[in-house]
GULUMBA-310645 format. One record per residue (C-alpha): x, y, z; residue in one letter. Coordinates in steps of 0.5 Angstrom, whole numbers, plus 2048, in hexadecimal, padded with zeros to 3 digits. Example, Ala and Ser with C-alpha at 12.3 -4.5 7.8 and 13.67 -1.06 7.14 Angstrom:
! GULUMBA-310645
(site (819; 7F7; 810); "A"),
(site (81B; 7FE; 80E); "S"),
//
This chain:
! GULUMBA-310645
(site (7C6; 7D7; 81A); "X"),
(site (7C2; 7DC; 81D); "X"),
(site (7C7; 7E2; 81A); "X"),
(site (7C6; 7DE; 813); "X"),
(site (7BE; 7DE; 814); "X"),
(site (7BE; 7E5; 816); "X"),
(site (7C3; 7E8; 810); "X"),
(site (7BE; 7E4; 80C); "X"),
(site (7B8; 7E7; 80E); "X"),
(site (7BB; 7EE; 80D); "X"),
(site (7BE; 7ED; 806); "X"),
(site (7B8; 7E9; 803); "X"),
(site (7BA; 7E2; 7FF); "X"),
(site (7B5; 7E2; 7FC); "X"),
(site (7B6; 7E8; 7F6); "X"),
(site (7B2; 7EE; 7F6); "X"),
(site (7AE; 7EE; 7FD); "X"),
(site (7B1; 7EC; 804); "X"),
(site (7AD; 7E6; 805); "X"),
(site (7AF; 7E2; 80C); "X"),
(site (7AC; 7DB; 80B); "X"),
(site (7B2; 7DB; 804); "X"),
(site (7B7; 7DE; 809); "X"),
(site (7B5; 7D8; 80F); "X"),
(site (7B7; 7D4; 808); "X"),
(site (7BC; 7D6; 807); "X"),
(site (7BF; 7D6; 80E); "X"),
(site (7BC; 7CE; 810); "X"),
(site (7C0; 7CC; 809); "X"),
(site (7C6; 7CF; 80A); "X"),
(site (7C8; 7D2; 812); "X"),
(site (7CE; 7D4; 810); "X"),
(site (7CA; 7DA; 80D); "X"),
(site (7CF; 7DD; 807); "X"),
(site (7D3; 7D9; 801); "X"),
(site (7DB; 7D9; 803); "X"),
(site (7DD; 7D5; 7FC); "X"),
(site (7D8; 7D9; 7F7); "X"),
(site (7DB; 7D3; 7F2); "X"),
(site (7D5; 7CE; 7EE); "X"),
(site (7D3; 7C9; 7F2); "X"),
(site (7CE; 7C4; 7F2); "X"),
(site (7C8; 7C7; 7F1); "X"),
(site (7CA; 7CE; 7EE); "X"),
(site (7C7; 7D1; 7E8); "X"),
(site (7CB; 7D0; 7E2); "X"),
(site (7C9; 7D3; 7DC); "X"),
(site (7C2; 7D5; 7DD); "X"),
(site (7C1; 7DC; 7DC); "X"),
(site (7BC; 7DF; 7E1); "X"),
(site (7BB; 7E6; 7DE); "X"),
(site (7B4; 7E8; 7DB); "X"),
(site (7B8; 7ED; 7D6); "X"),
(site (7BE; 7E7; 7D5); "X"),
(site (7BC; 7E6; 7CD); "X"),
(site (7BB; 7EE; 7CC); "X"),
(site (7C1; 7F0; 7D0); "X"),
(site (7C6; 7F5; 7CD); "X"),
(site (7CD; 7F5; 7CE); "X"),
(site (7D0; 7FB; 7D1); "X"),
(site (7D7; 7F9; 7D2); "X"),
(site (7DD; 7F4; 7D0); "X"),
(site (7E4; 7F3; 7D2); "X"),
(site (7E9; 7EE; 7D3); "X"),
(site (7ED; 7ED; 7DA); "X"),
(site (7F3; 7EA; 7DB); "X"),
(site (7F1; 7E6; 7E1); "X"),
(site (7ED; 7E0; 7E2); "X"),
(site (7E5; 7E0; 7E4); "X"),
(site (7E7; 7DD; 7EB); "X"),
(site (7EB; 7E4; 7EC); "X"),
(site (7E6; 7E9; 7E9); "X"),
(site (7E1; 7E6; 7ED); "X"),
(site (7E4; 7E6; 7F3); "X"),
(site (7E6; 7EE; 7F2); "X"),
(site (7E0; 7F0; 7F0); "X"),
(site (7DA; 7EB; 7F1); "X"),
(site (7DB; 7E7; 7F7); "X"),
(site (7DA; 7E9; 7FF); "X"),
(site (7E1; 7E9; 7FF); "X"),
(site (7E0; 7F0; 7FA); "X"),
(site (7DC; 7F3; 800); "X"),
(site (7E0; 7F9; 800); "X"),
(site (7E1; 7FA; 7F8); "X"),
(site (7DA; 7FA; 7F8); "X"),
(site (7DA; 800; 7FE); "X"),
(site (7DF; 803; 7FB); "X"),
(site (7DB; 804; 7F5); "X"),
(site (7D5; 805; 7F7); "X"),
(site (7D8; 80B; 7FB); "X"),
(site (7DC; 80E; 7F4); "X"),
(site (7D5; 80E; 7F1); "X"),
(site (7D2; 812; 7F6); "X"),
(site (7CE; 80D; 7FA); "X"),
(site (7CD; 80D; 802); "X"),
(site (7CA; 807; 806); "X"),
(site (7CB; 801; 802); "X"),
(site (7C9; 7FB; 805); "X"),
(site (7CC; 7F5; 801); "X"),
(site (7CA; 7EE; 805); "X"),
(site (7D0; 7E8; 804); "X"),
(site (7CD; 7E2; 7FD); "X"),
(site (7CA; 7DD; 800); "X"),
(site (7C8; 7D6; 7FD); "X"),
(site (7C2; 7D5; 7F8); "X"),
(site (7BC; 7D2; 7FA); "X"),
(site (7B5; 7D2; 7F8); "X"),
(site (7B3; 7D9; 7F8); "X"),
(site (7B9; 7DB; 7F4); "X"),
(site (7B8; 7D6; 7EF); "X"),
(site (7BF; 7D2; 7F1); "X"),
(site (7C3; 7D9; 7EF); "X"),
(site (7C8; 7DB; 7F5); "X"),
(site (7C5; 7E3; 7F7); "X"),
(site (7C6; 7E8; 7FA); "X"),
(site (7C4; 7EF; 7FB); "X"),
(site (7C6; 7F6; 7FC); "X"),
(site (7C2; 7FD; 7FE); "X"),
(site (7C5; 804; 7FE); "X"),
(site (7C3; 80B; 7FC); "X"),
(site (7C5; 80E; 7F6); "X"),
(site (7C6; 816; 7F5); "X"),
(site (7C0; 819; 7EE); "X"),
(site (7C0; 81E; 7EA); "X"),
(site (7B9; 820; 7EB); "X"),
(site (7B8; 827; 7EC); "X"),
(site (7B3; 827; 7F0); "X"),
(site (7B3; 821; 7F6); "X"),
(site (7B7; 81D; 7FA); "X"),
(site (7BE; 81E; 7F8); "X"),
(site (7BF; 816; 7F9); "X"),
(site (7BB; 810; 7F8); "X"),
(site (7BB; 809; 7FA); "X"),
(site (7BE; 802; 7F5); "X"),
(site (7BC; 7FC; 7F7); "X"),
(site (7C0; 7F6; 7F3); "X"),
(site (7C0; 7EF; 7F3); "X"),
(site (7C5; 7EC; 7F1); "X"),
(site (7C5; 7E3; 7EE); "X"),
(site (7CC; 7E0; 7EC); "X"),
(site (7CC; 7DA; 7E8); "X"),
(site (7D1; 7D6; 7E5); "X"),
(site (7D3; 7D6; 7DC); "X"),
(site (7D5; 7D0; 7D8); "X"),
(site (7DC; 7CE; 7DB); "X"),
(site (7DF; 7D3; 7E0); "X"),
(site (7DB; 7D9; 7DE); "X"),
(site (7D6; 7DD; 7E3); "X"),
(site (7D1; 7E2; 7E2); "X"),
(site (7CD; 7E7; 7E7); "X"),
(site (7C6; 7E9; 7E6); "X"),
(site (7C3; 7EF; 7EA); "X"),
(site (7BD; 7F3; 7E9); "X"),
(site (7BD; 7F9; 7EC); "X"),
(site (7B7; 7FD; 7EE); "X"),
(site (7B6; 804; 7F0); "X"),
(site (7AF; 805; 7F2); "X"),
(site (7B0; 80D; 7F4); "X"),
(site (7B1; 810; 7EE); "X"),
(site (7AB; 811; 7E9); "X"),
(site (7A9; 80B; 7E7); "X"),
(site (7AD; 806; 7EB); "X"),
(site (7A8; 802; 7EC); "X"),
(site (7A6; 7FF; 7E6); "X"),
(site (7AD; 7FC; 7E3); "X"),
(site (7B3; 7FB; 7E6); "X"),
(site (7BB; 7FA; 7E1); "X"),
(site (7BD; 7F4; 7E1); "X"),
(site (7C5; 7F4; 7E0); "X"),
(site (7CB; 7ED; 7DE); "X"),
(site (7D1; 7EC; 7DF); "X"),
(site (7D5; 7E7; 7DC); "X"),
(site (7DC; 7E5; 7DE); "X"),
(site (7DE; 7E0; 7D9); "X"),
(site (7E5; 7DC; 7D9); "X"),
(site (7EA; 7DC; 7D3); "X"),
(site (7F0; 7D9; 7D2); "X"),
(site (7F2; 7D3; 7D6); "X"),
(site (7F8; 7D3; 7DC); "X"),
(site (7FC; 7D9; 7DD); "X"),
(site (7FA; 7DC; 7D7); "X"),
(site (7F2; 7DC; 7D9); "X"),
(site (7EE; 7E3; 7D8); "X"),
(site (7E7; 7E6; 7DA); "X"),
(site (7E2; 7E8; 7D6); "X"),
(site (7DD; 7ED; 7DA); "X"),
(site (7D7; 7EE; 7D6); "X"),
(site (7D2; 7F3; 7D9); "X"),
(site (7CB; 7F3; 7D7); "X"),
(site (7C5; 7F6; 7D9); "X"),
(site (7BD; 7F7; 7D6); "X"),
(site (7B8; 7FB; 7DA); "X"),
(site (7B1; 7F6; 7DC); "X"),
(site (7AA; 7FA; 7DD); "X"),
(site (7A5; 7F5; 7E1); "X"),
(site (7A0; 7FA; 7DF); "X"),
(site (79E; 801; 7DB); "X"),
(site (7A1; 807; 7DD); "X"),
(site (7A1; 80D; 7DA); "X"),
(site (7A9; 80E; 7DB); "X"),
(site (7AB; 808; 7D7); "X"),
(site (7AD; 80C; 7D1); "X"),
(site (7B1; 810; 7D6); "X"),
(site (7B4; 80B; 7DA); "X"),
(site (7B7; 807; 7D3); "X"),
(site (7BA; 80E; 7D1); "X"),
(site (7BD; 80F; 7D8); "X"),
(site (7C0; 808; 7D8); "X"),
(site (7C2; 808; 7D0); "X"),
(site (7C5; 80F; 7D2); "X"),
(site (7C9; 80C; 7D9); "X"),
(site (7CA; 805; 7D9); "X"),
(site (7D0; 805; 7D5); "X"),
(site (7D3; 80A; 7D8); "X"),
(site (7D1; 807; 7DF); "X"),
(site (7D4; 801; 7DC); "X"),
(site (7DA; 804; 7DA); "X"),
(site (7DC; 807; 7E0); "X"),
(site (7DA; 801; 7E5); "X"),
(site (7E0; 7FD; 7E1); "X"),
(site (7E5; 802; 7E1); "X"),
(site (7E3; 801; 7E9); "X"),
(site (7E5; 7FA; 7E7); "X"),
(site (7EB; 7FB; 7E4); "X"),
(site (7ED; 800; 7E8); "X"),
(site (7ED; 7FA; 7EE); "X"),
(site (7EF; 7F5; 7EA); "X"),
(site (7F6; 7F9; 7E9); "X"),
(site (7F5; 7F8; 7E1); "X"),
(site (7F4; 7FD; 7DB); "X"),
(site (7EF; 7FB; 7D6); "X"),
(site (7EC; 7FE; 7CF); "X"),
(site (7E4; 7FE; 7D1); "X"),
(site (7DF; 7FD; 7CB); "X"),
(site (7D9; 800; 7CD); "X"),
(site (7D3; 800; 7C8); "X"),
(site (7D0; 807; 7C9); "X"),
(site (7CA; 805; 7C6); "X"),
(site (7C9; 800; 7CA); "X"),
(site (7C9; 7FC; 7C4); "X"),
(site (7C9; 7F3; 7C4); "X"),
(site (7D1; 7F0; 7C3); "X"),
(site (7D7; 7F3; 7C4); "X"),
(site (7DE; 7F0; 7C3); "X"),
(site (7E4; 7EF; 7C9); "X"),
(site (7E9; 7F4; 7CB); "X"),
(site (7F0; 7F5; 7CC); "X"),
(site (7F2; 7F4; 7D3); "X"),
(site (7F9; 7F4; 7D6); "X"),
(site (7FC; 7F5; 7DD); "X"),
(site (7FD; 7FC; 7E0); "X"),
(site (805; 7FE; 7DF); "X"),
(site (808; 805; 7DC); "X"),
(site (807; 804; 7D6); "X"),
(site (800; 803; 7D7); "X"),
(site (7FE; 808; 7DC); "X"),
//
């Protein structure tokens, strides 16, 4: 329970700021510390959105994987996926991540289960450090029957302007078909959020228009990749509302 209260602290339950009394909560409540089963339980936060941005969110990608939901999360978003998550962060030039394990919904977080992840990102600012720090808080709930959805913001409070907004991003794993036949649909989405004025927030709307697809992109084919599938990416370049499902089939030589 020690540990627990301890890794708690560090981490900062309560979403955006470590807050200690949130953290002694949330270890009293649950002394076991981290969620083995991230399955819907009593209590979990079922289609309720938390995104400030959710209404004015913009698709990025969509596609259709010939796996169920319960496959595709524990691949990628459950603490079984640590190490696709290192891996990842590695290939894109990250150091330092610290990715705490999920913990059961309390107050604080409004009922939603949360983790949270730092690490330094690589910039191409001219001038400066050549690395910055990303803070992400990450909220799971659950979706109709059987689908689930995570919502992070992400804050970067190093570079020009980071303290005034922060990018709120979803994902959606959502199920289709039924037994054998069951697929995912992963939709990612993002929206930028400003909490006051700043005099980048042209810039920072381009920059995110400009990158997030493709960051989007290439987070999926990391998923792809670690799934064993080969799939067809929609990607809406412009960020744009909607989108459509993609062709997915398992890797084999006729696909690669």
């Amino acid at each position: 329970a020690a540990a627990a209260a301890e890794e708690a602290r560090e981490m900062g339950p309560c979403g955006c700021k470590v807050c200690a009394e949130c953290a002694d909560a949330a270890a009293a409540a649950h002394p076991d510390g981290a969620v083995g089963d991230l399955w819907a339980r009593d209590g979990d936060v079922v289609d309720r959105p938390r995104g400030r941005e959710f209404e004015r969110r913009k698709e990025l990608v969509r596609a259709t994987l010939p796996r169920p939901v319960r496959d595709v999360f524990a691949a990628v978003v459950a603490d079984s996926s640590r190490g696709f998550t290192e891996r990842y962060s590695k290939q894109g030039g990250n150091s330092g991540l610290v990715l705490s394990k999920w913990h059961r919904g309390n107050e604080a977080t409004g009922g939603y289960r949360h983790r949270r992840c730092e690490f330094r990102a690589p910039t191409d600012f001219p001038i400066g450090p050549k690395t910055t720090k990303v803070v992400e808080n990450h909220y799971l709930s659950f979706v109709g029957e059987g689908g689930v959805m995570v919502e992070s913001t992400i804050e970067s409070p190093e570079v020009p302007g980071g303290d005034s907004f922060f990018v709120e991003s979803t994902l959606e794993l959502l199920p289709e078909g039924e037994g054998d036949d069951e697929r995912t649909t992963l939709v990612f989405s993002n929206a930028v959020h400003f909490h006051r004025w700043s005099t980048f927030k042209g810039l920072v709307h381009i920059t995110n228009n400009m990158k997030g697809p493709e960051m989007a992109r290439d987070w999926l084919k990391a998923v792809m990749a670690e799934l064993e599938v080969d799939c067809e990416i929609e990607v809406n370049e412009k960020g744009s509302e909607g989108g459509g499902s993609s062709q997915c089939s398992e890797n084999s030589e006729e696909s690669s």
